[in-house]
Backbone bond lengths (Angstrom), bond angles and torsions (degrees), N, CA, C in turn:
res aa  C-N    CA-C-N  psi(-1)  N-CA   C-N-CA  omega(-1)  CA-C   N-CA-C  phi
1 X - - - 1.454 - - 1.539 111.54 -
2 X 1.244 110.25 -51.05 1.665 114.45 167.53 1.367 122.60 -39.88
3 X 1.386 122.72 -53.89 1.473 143.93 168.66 1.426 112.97 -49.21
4 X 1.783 114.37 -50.67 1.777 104.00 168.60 1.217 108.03 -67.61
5 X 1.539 147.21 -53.31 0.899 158.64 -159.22 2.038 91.12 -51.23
6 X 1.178 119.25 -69.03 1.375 116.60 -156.48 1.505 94.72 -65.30
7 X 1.537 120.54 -39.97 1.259 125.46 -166.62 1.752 101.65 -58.75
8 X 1.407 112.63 -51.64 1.360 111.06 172.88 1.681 118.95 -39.13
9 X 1.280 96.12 -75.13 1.732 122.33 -173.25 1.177 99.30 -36.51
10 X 1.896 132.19 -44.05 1.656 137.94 -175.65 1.380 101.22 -54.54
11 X 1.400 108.88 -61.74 1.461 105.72 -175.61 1.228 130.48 -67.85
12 X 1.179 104.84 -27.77 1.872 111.83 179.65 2.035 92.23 -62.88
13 X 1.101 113.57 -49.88 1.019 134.05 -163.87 2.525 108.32 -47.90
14 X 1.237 73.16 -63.14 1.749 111.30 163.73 1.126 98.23 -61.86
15 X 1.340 147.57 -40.28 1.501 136.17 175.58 1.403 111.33 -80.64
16 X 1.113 114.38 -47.34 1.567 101.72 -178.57 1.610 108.50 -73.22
17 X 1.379 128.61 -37.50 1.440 120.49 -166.26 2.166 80.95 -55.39
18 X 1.178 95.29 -71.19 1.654 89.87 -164.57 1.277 123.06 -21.57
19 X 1.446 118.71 -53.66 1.391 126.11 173.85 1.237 133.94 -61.96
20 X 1.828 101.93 -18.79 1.289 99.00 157.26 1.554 137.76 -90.36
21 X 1.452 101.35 -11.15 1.599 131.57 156.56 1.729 110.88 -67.11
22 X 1.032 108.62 -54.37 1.761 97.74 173.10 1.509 105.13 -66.32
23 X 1.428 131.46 -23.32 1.550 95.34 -160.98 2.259 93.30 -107.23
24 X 1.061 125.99 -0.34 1.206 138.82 -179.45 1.930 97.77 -55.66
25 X 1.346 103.67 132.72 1.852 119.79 -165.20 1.647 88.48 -88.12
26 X 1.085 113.92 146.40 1.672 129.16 -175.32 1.354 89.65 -148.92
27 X 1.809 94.52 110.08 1.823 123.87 -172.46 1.393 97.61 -99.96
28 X 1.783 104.14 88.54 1.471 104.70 168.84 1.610 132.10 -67.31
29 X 1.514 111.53 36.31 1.347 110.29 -174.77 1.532 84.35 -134.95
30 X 1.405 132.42 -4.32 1.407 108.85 -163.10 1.575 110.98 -98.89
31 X 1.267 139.86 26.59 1.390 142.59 111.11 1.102 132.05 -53.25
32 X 2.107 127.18 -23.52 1.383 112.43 -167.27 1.627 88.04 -65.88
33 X 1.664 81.63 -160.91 1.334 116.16 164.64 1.799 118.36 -121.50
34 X 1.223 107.15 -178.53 1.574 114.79 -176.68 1.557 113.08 -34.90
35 X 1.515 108.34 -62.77 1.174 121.26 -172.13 1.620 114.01 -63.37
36 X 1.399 115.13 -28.72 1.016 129.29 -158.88 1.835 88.87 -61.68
37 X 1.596 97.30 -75.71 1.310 123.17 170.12 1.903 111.34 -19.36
38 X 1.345 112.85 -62.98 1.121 130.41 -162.38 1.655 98.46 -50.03
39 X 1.556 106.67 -53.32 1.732 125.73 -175.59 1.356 100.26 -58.96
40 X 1.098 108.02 -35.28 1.747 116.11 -173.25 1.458 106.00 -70.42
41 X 1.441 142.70 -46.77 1.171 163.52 -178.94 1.797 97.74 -66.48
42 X 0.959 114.90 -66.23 1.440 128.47 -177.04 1.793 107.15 -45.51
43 X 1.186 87.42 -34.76 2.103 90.72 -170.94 1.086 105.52 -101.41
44 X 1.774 123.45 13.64 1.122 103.02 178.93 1.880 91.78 -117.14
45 X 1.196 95.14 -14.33 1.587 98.68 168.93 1.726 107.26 -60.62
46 X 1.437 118.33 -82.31 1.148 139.54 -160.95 1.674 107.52 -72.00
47 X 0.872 106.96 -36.08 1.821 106.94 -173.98 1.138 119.01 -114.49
48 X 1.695 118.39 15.26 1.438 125.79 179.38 1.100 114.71 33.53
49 X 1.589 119.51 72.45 1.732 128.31 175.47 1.752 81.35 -113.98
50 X 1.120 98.18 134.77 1.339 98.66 150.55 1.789 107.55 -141.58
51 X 1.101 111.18 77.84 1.642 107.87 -171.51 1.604 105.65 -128.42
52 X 1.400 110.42 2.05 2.126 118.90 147.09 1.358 106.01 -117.21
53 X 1.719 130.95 8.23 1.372 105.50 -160.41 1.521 101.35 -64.70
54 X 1.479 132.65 -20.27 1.564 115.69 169.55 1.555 111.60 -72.44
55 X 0.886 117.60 -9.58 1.622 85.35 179.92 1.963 103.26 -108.78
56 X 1.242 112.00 18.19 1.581 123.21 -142.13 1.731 83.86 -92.48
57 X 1.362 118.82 -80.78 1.276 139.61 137.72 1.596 137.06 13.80
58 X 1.612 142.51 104.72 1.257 106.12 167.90 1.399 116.33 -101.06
59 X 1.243 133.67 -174.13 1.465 128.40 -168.22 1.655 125.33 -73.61
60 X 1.241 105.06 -7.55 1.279 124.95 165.29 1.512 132.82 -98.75
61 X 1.796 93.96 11.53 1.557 105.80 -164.41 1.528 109.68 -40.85
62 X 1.223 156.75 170.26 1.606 165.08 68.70 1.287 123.77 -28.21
63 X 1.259 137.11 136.69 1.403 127.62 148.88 1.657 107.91 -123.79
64 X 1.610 108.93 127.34 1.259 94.34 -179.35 1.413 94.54 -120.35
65 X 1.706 99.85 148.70 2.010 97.30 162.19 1.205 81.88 -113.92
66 X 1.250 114.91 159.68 1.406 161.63 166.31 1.343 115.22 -84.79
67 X 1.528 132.13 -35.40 1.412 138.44 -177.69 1.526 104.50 -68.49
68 X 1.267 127.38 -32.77 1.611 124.10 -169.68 1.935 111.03 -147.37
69 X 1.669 102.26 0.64 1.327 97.07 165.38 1.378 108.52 75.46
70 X 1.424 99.15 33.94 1.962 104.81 170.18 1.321 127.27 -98.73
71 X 1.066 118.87 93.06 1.901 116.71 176.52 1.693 105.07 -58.17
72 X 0.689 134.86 163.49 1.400 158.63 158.25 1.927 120.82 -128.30
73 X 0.975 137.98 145.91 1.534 134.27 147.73 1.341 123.31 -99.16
74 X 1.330 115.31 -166.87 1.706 105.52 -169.83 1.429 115.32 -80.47
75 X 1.307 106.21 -21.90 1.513 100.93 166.67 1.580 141.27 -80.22
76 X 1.230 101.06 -22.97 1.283 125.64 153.93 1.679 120.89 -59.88
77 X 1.412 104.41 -66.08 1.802 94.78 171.95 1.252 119.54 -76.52
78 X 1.663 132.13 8.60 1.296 142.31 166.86 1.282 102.56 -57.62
79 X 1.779 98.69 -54.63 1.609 106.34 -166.05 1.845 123.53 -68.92
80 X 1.251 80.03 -34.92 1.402 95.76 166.83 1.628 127.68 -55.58
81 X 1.186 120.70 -60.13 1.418 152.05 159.73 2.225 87.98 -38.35
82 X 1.354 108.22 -70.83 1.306 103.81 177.60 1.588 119.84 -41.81
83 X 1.140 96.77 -48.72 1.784 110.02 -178.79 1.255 119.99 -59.00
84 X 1.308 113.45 -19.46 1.325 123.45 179.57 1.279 123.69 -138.14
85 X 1.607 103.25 40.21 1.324 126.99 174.90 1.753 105.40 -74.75
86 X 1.195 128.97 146.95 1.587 126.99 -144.63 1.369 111.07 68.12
87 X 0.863 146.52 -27.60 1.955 116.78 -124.61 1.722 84.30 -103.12
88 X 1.144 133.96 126.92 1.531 142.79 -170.20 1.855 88.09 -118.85
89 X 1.330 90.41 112.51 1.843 99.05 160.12 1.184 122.48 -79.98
90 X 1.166 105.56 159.66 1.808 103.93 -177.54 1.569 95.53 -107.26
91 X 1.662 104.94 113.81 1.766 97.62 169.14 1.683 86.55 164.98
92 X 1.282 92.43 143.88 1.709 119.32 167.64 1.236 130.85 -66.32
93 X 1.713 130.02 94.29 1.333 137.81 -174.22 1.536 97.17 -80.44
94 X 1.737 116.52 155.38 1.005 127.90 127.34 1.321 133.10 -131.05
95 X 1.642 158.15 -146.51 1.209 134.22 -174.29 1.294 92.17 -173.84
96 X 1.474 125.88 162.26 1.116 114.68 -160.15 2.330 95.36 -171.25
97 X 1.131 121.26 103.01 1.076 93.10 -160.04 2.149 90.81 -102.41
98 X 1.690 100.22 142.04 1.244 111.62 -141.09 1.515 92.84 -102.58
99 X 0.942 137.74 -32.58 1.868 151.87 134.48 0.964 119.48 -153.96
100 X 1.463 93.93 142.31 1.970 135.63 171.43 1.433 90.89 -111.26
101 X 1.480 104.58 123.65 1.927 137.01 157.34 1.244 111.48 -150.47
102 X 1.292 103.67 101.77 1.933 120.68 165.75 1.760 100.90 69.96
103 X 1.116 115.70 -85.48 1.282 119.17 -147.75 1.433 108.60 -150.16
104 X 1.593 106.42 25.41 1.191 110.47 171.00 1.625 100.88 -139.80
105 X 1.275 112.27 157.34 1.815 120.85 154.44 1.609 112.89 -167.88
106 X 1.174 81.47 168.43 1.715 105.18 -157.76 1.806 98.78 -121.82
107 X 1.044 108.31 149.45 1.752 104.24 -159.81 1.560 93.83 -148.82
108 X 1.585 134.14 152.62 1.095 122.54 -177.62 2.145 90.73 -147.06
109 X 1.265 108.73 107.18 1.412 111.59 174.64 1.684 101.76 -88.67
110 X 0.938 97.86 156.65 2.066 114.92 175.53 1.504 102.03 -134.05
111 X 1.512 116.96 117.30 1.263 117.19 174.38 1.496 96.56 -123.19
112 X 1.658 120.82 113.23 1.246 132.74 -176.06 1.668 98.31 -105.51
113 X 1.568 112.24 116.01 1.064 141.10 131.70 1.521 126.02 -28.32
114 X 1.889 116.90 162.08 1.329 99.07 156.70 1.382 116.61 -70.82
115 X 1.332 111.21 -38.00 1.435 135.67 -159.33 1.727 120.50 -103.67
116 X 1.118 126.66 0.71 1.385 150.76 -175.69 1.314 132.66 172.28
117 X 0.829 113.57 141.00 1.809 123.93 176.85 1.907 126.53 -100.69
118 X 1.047 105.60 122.48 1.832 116.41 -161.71 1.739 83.19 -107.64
119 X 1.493 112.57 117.22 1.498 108.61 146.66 1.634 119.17 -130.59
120 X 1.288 119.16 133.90 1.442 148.28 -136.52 1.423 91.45 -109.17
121 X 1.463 127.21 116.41 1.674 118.37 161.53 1.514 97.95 -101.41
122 X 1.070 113.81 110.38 1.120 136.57 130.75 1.614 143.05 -18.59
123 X 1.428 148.16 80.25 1.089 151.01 154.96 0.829 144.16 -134.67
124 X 1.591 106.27 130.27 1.669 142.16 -157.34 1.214 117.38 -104.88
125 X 1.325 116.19 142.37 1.730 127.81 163.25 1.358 92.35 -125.18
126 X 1.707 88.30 152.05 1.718 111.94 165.66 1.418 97.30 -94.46
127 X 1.269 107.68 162.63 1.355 126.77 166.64 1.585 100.31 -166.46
128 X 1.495 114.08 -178.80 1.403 139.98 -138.96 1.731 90.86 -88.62
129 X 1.562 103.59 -0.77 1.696 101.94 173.69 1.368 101.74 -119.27
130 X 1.268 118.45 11.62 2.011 107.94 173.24 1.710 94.66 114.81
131 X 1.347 122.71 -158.59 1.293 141.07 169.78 1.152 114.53 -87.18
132 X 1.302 106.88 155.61 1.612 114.72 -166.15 1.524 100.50 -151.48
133 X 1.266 102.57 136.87 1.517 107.55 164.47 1.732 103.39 -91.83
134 X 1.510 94.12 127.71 1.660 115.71 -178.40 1.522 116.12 -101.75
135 X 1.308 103.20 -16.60 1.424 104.75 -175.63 1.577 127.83 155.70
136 X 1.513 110.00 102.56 1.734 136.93 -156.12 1.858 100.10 -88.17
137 X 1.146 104.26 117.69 1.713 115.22 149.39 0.934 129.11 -93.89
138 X 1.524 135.47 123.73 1.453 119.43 -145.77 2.236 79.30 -129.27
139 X 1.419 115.71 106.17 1.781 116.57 158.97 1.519 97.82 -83.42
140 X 1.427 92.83 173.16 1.216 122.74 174.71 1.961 100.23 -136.83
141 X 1.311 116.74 75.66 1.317 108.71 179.46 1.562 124.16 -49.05
């Protein structure tokens, strides 16, 4: 009786560790780095990838434009980003990261249009899950 008993308890035991190993989130961005992140942000603007925008993001994200004075939060430009999952713009990015200190950076993308130019400031914190975008300014110079 002792012997089923432990034999049981192992497996019950073995079932739950597993299940808590299968259902545990694995943040495939939280090894890059800044830039990494930045490219990551950039392709989800211009080439409608959104296949890290959850882990891209931190939970306090912002998005502000400047052209009409629109905040957004992370759930809001999630959806957005969703909505316009496919949609590939036609126009020339570059990126440029403007300072890295400790556990902060500041990132500045340029997405040139035929007809206008969108540049995005960028800023990130690290934390104990990788880089995070904390909060995007989007001019229209």
């Amino acid at each position: 009786m002792k012997k089923s008993l432990s034999t049981i308890a192992t497996a019950l035991l073995m079932i739950i560790s597993l299940s808590l190993f299968a259902n545990a989130i694995i943040n495939p961005l939280k090894e890059k780095d800044s830039k990494s992140i930045v490219i990551t942000y950039v392709d989800a603007i211009v080439l409608g990838s959104d296949i890290y925008n959850k882990y891209l993001f931190s939970d306090d994200f912002e998005y502000i434009n400047t052209a009409n004075n629109s905040k957004f939060t992370k759930k809001q430009y999630l959806k957005f980003l969703k909505d316009t999952r496919g949609l590939k713009f036609d126009c020339k990015t570059e990126y440029q990261i403007l300072d890295e200190t400790g556990k902060s950076c500041v990132a500045k993308a340029i997405i040139e249009f035929e007809n206008f130019t969108r540049v995005d400031y960028i800023n990130m914190q690290k934390s104990n899950d990788g880089w995070k975008v904390t909060k995007v300014t989007t001019t229209y110079p």
